[in-house]
ROSE-4610 file (N, C-alpha, C; in Angstrom, 1 decimal, always signed):
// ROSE-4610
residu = [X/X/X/X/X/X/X/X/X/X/X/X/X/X/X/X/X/X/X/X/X/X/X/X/X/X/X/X/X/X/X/X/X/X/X/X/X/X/X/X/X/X/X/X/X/X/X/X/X/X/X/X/X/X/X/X/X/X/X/X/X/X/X/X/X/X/X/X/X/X/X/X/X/X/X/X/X/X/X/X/X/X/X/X/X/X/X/X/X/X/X/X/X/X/X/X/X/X/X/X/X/X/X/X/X/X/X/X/X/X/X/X/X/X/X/X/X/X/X/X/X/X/X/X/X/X/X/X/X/X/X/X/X/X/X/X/X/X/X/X/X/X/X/X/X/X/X/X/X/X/X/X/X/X/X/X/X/X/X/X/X/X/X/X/X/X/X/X/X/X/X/X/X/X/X/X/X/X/X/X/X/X/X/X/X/X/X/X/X/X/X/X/X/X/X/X/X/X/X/X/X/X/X/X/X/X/X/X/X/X/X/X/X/X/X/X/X/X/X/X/X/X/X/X/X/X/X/X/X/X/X/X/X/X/X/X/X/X/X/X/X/X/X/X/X/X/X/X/X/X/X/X/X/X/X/X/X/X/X/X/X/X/X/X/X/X/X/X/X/X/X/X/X/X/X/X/X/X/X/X/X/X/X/X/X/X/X/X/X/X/X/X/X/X/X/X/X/X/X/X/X/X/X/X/X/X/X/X/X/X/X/X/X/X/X/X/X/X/X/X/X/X/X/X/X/X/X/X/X/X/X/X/X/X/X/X/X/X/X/X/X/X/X/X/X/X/X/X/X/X/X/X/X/X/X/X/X/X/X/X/X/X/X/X/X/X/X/X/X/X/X/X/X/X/X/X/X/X/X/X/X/X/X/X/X/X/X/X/X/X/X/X/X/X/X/X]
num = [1/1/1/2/2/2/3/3/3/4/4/4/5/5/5/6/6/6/7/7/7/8/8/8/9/9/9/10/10/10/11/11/11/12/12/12/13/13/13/14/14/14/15/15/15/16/16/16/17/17/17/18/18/18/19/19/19/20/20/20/21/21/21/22/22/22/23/23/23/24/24/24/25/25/25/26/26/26/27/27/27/28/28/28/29/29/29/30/30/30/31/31/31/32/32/32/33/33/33/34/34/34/35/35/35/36/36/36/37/37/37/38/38/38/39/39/39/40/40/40/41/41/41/42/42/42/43/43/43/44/44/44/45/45/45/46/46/46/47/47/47/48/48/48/49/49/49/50/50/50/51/51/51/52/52/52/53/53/53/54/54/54/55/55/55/56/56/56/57/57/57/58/58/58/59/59/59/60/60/60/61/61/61/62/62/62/63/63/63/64/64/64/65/65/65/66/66/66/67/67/67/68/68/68/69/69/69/70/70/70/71/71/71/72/72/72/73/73/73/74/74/74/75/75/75/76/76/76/77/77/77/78/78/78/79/79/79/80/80/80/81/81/81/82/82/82/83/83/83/84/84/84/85/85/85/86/86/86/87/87/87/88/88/88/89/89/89/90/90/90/91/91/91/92/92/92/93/93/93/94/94/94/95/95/95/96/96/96/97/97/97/98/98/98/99/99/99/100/100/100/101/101/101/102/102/102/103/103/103/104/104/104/105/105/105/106/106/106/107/107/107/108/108/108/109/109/109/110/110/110/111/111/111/112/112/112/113/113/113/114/114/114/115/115/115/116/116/116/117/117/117/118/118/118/119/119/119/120/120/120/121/121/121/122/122/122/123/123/123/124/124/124/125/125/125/126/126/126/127/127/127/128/128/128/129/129/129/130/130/130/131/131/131/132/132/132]
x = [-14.8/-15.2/-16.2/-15.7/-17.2/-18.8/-19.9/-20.8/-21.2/-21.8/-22.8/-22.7/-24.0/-23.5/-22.0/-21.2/-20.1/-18.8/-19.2/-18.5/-19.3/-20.8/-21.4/-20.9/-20.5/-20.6/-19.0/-18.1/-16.8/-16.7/-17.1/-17.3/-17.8/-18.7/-19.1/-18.1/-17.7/-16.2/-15.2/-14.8/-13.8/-14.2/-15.4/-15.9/-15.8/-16.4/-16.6/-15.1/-14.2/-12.6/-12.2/-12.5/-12.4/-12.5/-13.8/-14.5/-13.8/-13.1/-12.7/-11.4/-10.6/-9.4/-9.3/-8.4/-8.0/-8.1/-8.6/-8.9/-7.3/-6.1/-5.4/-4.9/-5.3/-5.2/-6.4/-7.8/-8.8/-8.5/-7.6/-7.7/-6.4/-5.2/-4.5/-5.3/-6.2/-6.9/-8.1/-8.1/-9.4/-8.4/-7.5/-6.5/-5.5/-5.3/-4.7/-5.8/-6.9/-7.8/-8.6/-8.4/-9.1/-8.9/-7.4/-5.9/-6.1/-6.5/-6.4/-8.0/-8.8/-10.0/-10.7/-11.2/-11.7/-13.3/-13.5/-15.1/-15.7/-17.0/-17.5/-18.2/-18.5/-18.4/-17.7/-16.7/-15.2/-15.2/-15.3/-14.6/-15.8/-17.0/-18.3/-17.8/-17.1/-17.3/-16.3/-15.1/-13.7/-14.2/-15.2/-16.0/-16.7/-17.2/-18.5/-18.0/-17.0/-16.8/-15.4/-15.0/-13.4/-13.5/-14.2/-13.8/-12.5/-11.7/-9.9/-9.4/-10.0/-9.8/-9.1/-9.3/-8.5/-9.5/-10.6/-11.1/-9.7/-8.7/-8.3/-7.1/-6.8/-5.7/-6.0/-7.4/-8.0/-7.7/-7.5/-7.5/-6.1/-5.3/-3.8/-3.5/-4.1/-4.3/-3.8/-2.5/-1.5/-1.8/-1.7/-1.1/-2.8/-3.6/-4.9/-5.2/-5.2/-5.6/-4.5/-3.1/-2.4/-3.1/-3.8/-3.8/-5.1/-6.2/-7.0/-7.0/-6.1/-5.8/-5.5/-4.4/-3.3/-4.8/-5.9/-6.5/-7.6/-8.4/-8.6/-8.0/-6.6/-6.1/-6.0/-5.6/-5.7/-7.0/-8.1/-9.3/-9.5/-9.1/-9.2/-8.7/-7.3/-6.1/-7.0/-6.9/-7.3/-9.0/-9.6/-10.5/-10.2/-9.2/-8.6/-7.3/-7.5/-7.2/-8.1/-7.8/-8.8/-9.4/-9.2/-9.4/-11.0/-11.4/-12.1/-13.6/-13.8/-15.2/-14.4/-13.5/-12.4/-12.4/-12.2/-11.8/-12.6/-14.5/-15.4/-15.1/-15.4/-15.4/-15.1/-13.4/-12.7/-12.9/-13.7/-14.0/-15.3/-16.5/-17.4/-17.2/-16.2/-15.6/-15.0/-14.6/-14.1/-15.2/-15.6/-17.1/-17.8/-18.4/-19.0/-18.2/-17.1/-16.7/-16.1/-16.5/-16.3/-17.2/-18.7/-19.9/-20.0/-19.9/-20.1/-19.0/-18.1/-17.2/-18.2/-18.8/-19.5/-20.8/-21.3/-22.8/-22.2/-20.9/-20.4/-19.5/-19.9/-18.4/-18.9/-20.1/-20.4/-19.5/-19.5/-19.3/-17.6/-17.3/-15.3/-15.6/-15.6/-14.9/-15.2/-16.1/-16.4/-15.4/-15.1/-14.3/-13.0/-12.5/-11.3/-11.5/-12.0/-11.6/-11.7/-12.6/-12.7/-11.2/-10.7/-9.4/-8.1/-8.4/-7.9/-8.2/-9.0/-8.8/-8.8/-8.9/-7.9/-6.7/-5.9/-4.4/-4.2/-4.5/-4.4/-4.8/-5.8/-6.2/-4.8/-4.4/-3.5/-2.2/-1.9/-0.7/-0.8/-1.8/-2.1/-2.0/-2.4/-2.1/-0.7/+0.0/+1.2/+2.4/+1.9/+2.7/+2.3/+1.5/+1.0/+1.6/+2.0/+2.6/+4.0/+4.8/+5.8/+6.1/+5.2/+5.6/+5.2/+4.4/+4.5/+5.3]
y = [+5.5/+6.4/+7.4/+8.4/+10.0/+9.2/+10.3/+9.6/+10.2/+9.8/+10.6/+11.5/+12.7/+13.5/+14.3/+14.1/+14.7/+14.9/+13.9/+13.3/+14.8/+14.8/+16.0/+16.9/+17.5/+18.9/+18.9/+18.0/+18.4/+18.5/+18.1/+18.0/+19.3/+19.7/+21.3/+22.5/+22.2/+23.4/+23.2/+22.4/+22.1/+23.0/+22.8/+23.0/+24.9/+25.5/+26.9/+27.4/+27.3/+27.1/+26.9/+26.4/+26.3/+27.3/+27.6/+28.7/+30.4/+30.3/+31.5/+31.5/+30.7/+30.7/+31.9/+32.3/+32.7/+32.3/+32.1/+31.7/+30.4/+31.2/+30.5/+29.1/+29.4/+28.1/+27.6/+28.3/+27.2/+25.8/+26.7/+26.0/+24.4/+25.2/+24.3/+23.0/+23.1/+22.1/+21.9/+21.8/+21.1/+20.1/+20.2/+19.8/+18.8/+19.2/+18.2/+17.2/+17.7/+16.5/+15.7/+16.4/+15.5/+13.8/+14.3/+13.5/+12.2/+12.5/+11.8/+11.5/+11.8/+11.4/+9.8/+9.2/+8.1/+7.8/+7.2/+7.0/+5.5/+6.1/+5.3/+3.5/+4.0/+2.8/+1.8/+2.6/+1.5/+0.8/+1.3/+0.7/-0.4/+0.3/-0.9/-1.9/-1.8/-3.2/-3.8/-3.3/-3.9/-4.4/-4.3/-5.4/-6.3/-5.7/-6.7/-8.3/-7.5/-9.1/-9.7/-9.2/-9.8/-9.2/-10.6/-10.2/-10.2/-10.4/-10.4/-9.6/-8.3/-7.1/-5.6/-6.2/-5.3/-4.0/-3.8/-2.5/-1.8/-2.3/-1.9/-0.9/-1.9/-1.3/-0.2/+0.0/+1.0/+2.4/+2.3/+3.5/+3.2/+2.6/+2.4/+2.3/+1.1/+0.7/-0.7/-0.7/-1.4/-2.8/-2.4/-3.9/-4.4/-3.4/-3.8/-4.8/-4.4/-5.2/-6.7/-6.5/-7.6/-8.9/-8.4/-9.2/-9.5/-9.0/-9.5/-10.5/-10.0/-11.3/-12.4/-12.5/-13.3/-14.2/-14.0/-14.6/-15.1/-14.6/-14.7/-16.0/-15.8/-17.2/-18.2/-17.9/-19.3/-19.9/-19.0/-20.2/-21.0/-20.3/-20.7/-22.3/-22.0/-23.2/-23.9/-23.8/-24.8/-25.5/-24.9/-26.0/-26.7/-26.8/-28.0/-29.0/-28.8/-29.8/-30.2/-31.2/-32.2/-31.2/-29.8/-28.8/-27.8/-29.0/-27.5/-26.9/-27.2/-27.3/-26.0/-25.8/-24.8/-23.6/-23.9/-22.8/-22.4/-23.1/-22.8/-21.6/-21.5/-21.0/-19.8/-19.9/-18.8/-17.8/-18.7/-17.5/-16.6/-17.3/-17.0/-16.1/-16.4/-14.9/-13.6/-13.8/-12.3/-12.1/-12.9/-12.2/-11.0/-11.8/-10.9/-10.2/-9.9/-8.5/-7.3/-8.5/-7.0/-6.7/-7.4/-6.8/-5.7/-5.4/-4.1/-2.8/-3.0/-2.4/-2.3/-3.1/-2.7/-1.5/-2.2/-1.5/+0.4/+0.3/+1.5/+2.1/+2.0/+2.1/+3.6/+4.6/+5.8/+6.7/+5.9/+6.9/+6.8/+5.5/+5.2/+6.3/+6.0/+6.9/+8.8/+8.8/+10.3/+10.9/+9.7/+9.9/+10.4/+9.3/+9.6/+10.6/+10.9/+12.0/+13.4/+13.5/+14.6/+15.1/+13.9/+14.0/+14.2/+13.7/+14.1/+15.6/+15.8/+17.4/+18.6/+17.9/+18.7/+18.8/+17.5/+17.2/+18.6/+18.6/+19.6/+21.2/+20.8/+22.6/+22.8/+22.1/+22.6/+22.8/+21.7/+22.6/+23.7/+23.8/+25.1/+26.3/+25.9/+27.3/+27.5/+26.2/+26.1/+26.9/+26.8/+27.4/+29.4/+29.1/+30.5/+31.4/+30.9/+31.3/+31.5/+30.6/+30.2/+31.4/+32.0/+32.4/+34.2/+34.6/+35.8/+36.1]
z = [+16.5/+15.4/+15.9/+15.1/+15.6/+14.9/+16.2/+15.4/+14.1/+13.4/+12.3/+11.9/+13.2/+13.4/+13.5/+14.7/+14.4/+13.3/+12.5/+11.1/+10.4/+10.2/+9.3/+9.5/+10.8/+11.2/+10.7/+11.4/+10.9/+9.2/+8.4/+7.1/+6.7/+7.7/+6.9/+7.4/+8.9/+9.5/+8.4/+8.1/+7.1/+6.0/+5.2/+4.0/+4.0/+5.4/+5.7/+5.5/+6.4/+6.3/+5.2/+4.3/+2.9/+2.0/+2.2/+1.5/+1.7/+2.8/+3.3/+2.8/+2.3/+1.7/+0.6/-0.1/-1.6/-2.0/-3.6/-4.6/-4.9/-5.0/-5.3/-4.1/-3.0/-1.9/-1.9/-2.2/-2.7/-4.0/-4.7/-5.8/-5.6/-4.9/-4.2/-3.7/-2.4/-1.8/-3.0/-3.6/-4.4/-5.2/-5.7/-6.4/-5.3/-4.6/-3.4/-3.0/-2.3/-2.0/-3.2/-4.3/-5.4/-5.4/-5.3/-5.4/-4.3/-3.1/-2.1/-1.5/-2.0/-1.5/-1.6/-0.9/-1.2/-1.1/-2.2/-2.3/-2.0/-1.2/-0.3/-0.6/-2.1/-2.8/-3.5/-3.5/-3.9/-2.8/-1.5/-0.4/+0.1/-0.1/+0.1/-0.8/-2.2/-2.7/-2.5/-2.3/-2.0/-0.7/+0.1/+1.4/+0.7/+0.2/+0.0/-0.8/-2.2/-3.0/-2.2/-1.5/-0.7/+0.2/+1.2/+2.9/+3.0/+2.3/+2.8/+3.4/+3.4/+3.8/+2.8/+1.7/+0.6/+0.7/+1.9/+1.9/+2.9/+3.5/+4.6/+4.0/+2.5/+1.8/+1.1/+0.5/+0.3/+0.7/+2.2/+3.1/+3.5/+2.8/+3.3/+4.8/+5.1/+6.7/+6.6/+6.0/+5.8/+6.6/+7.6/+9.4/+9.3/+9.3/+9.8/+8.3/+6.8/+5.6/+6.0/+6.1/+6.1/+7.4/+8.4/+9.5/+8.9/+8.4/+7.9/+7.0/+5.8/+4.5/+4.4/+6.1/+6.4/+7.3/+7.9/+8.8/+7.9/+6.5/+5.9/+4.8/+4.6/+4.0/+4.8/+6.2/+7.1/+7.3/+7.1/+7.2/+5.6/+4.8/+3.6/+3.6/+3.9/+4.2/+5.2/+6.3/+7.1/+6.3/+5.2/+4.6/+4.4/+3.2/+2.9/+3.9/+4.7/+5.8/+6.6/+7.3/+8.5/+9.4/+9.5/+10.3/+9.4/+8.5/+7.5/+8.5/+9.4/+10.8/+10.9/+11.5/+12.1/+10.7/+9.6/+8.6/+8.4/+8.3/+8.2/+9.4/+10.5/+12.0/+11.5/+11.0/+10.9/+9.8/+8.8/+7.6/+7.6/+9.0/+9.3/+10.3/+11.0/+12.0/+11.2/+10.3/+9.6/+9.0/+8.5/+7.4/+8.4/+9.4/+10.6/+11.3/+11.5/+11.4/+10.4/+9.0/+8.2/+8.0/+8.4/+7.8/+8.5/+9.6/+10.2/+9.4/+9.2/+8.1/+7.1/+6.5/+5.1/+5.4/+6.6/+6.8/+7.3/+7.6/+7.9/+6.9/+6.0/+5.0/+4.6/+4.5/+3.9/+5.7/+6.3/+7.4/+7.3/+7.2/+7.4/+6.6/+5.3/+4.3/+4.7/+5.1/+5.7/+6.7/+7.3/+8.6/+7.7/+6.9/+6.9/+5.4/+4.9/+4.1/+4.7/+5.9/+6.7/+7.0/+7.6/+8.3/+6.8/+6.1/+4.5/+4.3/+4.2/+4.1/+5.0/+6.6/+7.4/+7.5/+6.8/+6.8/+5.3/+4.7/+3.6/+3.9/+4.6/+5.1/+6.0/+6.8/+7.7/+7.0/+5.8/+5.1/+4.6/+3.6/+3.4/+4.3/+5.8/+6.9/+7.4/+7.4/+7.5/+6.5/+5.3/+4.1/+4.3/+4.3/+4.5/+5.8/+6.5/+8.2/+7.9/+7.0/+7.0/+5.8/+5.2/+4.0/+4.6/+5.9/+6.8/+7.2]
């Protein structure tokens, strides 16, 4: 992932690029990314109360929420079996790697909404080319 930084700056090139639009493809992308944007706190808590990974489904990161949920239920399962040292193990290993997901969750979501409203700026330029 970009750092901080570069997450800001791309957030504001976007935003300039924006601004410079016509009113009527301004109004388009406000109305398109309204639609698709994701907020930083939904996805902090979809971490925080269910390490399962349902922050992953969030951001429609399909393979990555399923491999989590699916590793997530196996330690669960393996509690209640002769293996529960082991499920312990395993539910203590995803915890600690989604905390770092949580403690970064204002940036994920920056990241990918940045990229959300690049994917729309560029239709927008696309339609407009196609329509010269």
């Amino acid at each position: 992932m970009k750092t901080k930084e570069a997450l800001l700056e791309d957030e504001e090139r976007i935003r300039r690029l924006v601004r410079e639009l016509p009113d009527e493809q301004r109004l388009w992308f406000f109305k398109q990314t309204g639609q698709r944007l994701k907020d930083p706190d939904t996805y902090a808590t979809l971490n925080y109360l269910f390490i399962a990974g349902l922050h992953h489904f969030y951001l429609r990161k399909w393979v990555r929420g399923s491999i989590n949920l699916s590793i997530f239920l196996f330690g669960v399962m393996l509690l209640f079996t002769g293996l529960a040292v082991l499920g312990v193990i395993v539910l203590i290993v995803i915890t600690l790697v989604e905390l770092n997901a949580l403690f970064k969750s204002q940036w994920v979501i920056l990241d990918y909404n940045n990229r959300v409203m690049e994917s729309v700026y560029r239709e927008i330029i696309e339609d407009r080319n196609r329509s010269v």
